[in-house]
N, C-alpha and C positions, 0 to 999 in steps of 0.2 A: 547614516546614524552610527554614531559610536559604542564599539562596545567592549567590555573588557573582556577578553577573553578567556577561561577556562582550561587551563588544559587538561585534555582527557587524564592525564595521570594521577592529579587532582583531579576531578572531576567528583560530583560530589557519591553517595552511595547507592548503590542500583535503587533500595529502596527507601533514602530521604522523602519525608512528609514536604512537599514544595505548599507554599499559601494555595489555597484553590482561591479562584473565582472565575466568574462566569465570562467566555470570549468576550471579546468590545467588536464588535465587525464594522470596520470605518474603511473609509474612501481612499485608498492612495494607489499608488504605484509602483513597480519596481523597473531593472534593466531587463530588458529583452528576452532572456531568459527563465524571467520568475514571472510574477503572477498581479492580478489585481482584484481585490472586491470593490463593488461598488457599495451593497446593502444587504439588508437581511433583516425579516422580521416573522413571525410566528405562523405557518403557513396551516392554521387552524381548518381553512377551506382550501387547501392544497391537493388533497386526492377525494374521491367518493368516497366513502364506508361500505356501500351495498354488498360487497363482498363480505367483506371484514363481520360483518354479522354473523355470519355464519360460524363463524370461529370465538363470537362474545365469550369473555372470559377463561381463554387455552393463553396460556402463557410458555406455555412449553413451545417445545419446536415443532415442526412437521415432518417427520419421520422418512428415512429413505425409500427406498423403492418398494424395498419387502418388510417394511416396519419395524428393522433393528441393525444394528450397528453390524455391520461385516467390508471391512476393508483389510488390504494387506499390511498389516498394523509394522510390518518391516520398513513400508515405503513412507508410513504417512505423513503428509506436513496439513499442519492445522494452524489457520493463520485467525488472524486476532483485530478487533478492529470494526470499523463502520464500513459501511455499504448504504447504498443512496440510489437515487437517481438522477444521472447526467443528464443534461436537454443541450443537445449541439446543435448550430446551426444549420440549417440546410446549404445553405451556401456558405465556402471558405473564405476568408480574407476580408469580415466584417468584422464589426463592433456590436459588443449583444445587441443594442440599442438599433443598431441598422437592420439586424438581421431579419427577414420578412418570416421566418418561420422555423421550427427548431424540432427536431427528431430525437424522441427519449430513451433512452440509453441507462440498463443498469451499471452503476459505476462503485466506485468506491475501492482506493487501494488495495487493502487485506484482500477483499471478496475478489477482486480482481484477480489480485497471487492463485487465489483456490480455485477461480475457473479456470487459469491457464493452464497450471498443473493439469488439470482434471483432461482438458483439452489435449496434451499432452500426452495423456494417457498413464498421466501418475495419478497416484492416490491423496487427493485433498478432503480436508473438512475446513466447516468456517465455524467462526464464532464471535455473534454480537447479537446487535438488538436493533431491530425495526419497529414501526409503529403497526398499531394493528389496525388498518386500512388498507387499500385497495391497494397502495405502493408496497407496501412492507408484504402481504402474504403473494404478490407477484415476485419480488424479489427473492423471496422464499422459495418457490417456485423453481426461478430458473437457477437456483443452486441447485434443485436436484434433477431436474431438467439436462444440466451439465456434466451430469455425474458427481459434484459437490456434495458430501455429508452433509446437512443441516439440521443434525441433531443439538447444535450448541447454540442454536437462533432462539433466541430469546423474541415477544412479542408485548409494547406497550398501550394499555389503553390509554393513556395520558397523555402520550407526546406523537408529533407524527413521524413518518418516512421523513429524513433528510431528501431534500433537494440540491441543487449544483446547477447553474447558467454556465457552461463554458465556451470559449470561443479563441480560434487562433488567429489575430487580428493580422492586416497585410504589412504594420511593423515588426511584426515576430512575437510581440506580448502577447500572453497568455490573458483573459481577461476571465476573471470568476465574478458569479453571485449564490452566496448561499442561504441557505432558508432552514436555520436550525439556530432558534434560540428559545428553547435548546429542543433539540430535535429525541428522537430516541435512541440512537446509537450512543448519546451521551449520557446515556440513563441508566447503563446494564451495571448491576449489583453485583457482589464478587456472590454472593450464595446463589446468584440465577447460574454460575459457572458449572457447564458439563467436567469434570476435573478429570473422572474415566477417559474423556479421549483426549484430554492433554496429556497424560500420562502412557500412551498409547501411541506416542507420536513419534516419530523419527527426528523432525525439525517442527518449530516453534516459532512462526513468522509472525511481526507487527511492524506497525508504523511509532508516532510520535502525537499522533493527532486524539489518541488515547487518551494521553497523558495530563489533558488538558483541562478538565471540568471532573468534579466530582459526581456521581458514584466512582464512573468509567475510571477513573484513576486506582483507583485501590483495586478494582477486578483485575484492571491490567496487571498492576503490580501483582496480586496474589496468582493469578494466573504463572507470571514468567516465573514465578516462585516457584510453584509445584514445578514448572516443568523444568525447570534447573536441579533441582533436586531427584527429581525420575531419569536421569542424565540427557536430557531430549536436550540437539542442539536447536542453539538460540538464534536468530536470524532477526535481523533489528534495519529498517528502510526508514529513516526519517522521516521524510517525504514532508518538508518544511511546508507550511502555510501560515507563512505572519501573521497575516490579520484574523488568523481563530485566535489566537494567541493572546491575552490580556497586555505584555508589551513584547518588545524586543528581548530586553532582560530574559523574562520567563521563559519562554519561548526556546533562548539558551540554553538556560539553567534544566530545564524539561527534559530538552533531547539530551545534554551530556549527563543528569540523572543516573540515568541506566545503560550509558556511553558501554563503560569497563563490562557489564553484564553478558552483553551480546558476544558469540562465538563466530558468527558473520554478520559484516558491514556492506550497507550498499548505499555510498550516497554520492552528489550530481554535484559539478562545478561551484554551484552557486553555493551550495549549501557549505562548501570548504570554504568560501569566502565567509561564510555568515560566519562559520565556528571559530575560525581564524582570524577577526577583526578585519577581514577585509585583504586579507595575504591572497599569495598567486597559488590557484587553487591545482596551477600546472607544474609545480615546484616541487617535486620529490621529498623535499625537507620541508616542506609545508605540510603535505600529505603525513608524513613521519611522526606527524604533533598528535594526529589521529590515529594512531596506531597503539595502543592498549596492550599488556604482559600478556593478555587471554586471548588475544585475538587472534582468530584461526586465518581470516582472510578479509581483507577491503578491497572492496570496487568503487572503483570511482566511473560513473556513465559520463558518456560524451558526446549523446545525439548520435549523428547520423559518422562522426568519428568514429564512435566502437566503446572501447573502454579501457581503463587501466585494473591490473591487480598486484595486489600486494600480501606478501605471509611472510613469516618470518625468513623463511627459503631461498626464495625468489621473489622477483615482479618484472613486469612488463607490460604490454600494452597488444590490443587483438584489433583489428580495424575492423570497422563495421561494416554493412551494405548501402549502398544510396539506392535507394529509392524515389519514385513521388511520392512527396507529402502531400497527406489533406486535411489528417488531425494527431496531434501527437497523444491526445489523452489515452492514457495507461500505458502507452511507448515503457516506460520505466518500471512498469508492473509484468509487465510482458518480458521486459527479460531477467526481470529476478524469479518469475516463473519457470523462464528456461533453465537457468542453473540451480535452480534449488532443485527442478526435478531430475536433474541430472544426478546433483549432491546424494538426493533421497536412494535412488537407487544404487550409489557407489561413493560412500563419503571418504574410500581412499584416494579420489582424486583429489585431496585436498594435498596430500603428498607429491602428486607427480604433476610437472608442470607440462611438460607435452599434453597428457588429457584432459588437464585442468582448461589448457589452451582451447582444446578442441569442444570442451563444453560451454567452455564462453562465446566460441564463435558461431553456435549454435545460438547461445540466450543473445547475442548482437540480431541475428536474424530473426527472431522471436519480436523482438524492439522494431524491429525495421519492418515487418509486415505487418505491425498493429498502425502503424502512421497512415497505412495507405487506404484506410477504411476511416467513417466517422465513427464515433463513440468508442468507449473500454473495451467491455465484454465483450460485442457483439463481433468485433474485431481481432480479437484473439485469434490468433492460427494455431491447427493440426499439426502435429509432428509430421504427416506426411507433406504440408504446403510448406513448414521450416526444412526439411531432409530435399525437398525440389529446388528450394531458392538456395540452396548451398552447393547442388548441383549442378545448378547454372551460373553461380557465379562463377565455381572452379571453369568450366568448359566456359 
């Protein structure tokens, strides 16, 4: 498909009013690398309630371990965005359709970021909105489970938990089905926002997939407001998925939005072709066209390759770990959890490329140890299982 492309320099204002409307989720396909839905429709009988009753009418969040906010407000990153639940196959190298059986998996980008961190042993908070059903207060749950804040978890009667069908088929496609029209992550109001711990935060992590349907559009947006303003750095993952996306157009026009806003970039091969019209996503001076006056740092991931970086300074590239694959889902949530919690603790690595180096080669093996497990979260490695496998790779 064609498209005109945008350049980030133009690109339009972090916060331009785009047309809202509501995803179209159709049937198609990409290359090998990207993704596919089949369907989606209102998953009204998706989870019990029997839980969720208990909690009739709390719209607030569910409070941490000792009932109030106490994190190391130095280190925090608080990421932004939906949380869902993944259902992976039990067995690799199907088609959902083939698959005899599938194993549930909280998933979801942002939430993702905030377990790793947390995992890690940095300090995270999340914030969105689940349904108030058996899926959304378990997700709730294992955010604080994980050590994750989930004081900014919003909870809706009206819509349910997002779902997700993923599968890594034995062509390399990724194959998706989602179950959110509209779900309740696409529902959170900018006044259901906790603003205390955006303001609170060291880094400010989202995706794109926000951006996409109203309420969630304008929370997003008043969100990275305040925390631009309280100087908290901005940290922006596209994390492209076309078919939420009303068309191709939008979709563009969405992620380069709030392109110039972000102070770190982290986006995937594919995603330089989408923004690029289709240019070589491995071309220096292709990557250059993404490159923004404000930008502190772009990474470009490369699977089981490693990654590239770029700042005004320097760049270069870190190779990654091979591994066995079994599932790549959050591979790329995984190691923007590596480096942001590295960032959180020491944002003058953004200055020195030696350590800069040595924190990416950490978020590579972060990425490379979530492949080797099914589902996101549950896959996420320990600082101590990323500090052995970099061990062993040296020796």
């Amino acid at each position: 498909m064609a498209l005109h492309v945008l350049a980030p320099s133009a690109a339009p204002s972090c916060f331009t009013d785009l047309n809202s409307a509501r995803p179209r989720l159709i049937r198609t396909s990409f290359s090998s690398s990207s993704s596919r839905v089949l369907y989606s429709f209102n998953p009204s009988a998706a989870a019990s309630t029997s839980s969720a009753r208990r909690f009739r009418g709390q719209t607030k969040a569910l409070w941490g371990n000792n009932g109030s906010l106490e994190t190391d407000d130095s280190s925090l990153v608080v990421c932004f965005g939906e949380m869902l639940i993944d259902f992976v196959p039990t067995t690799s190298g199907l088609s959902l359709a083939e698959a005899p059986a599938f194993k549930k998996a909280p998933g979801g980008a942002p939430a993702n970021v905030a377990v790793g961190i947390a995992r890690l042993g940095g300090q995270a908070a999340f914030i969105g909105k689940v349904g108030e059903d058996e899926f959304g207060y378990m997700l709730a749950d294992i955010l604080k489970e994980n050590n994750v804040n989930n004081q900014g978890v919003r909870f809706d009667p009206g819509a349910r938990t997002a779902l997700a069908f993923v599968t890594l088929r034995k062509d390399g496609e990724r194959e998706f089905m989602f179950y959110r029209n509209p779900s309740a992550d696409m529902l959170l109001k900018e006044e259901e926002l906790d603003l205390d711990i955006i303001r609170k935060a060291k880094i400010f992590h989202y995706g794109s997939i926000s951006l996409i349907t109203e309420p969630c559009k304008l929370a997003h947006i008043a969100a990275a407001r305040v925390a631009k303003d309280a100087g908290v750095l901005l940290s922006y993952d596209p994390n492209l998925r076309l078919p939420l996306w009303p068309s191709a157009e939008s979709a563009r026009n969405g992620i380069l939005s709030i392109w110039d806003f972000a102070d770190i970039i982290k986006i995937s091969e594919e995603e330089i072709s989408f923004l690029t019209e289709g240019e070589d996503p491995y071309d220096d001076a292709v990557v250059s066209k993404l490159f923004h006056p404000n930008l502190k740092l772009l990474l470009v991931t490369e699977g089981p390759d490693g990654c590239r970086y770029y700042s005004k300074k320097f760049n270069g590239r870190v190779s990654g770990l091979q591994v066995n694959q079994v599932d790549t889902t959050g591979a790329g949530d995984a190691f923007v959890a590596g480096i942001l919690s590295q960032l959180a603790s020491d944002i003058s690595l953004l200055q020195d490329e030696g350590r800069l180096r040595e924190a990416l080669k950490f978020a590579n093996a972060c990425g490379a140890l979530t492949v080797m497990e099914r589902g996101a979260i549950p896959a996420l490695p320990t600082r101590e299982a990323v500090n052995n496998a970099l061990v062993n790779m040296v020796a």
